[in-house]
C-alpha positions in Angstrom: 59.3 66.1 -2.3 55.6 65.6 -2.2 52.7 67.7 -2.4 52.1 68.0 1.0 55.7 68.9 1.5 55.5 71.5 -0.9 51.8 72.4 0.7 53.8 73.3 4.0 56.5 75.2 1.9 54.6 77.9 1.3 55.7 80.2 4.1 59.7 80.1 2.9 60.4 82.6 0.2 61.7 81.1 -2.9 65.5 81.0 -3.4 65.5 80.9 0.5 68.0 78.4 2.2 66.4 76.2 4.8 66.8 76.6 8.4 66.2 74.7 11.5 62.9 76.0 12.0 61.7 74.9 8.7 62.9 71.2 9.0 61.1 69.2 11.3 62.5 65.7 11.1 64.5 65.9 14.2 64.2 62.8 16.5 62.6 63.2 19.4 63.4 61.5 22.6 60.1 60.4 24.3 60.2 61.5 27.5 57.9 63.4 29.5 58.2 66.0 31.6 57.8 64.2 34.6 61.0 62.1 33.5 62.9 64.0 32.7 62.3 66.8 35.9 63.1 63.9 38.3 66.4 62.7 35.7 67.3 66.6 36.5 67.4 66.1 39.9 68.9 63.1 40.1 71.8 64.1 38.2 72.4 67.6 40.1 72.4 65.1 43.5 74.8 63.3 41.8 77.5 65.9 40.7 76.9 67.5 44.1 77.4 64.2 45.8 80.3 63.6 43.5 81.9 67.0 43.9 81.8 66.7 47.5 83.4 64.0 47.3 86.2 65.2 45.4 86.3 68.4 47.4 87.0 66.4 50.3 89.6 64.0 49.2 91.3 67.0 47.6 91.1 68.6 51.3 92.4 65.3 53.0 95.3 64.9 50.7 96.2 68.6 50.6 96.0 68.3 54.5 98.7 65.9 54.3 101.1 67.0 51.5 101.6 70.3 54.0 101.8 68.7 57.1 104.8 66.5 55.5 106.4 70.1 54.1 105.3 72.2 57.1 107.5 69.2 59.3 110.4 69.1 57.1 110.4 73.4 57.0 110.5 73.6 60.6 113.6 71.5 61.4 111.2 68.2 63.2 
């Protein structure tokens, strides 16, 4: 530790554990906010795009399976 790590120490009480607050070595991802508003929206487009999609072949397939029971129930 060096001095000016123990400089900036001086607002945790002694014999208290460190906490996330107190650490700040995280990395950082550099991005602005610019980025990453537009990466937002692109990725919201894309899992509505996506789900859609799925939504749809889901209907389509579903459409199918009980046309092929509804003809067999009804004697055809």
């Amino acid at each position: 530790m060096t001095s000016d790590d123990r400089a900036s120490d001086t607002s945790r009480a002694p014999g208290r554990p460190r906490t996330a607050r107190d650490l700040n070595s995280f990395p950082r991802i550099p991005v602005t906010p610019e980025t990453a508003t537009l990466t937002g929206i692109l990725t919201a487009l894309g899992a509505a795009v996506i789900t859609l999609i799925g939504a749809t072949l889901g209907g389509m397939a579903g459409m199918r399976y009980h046309r092929k029971v509804d003809r067999v129930g009804l004697g055809r």
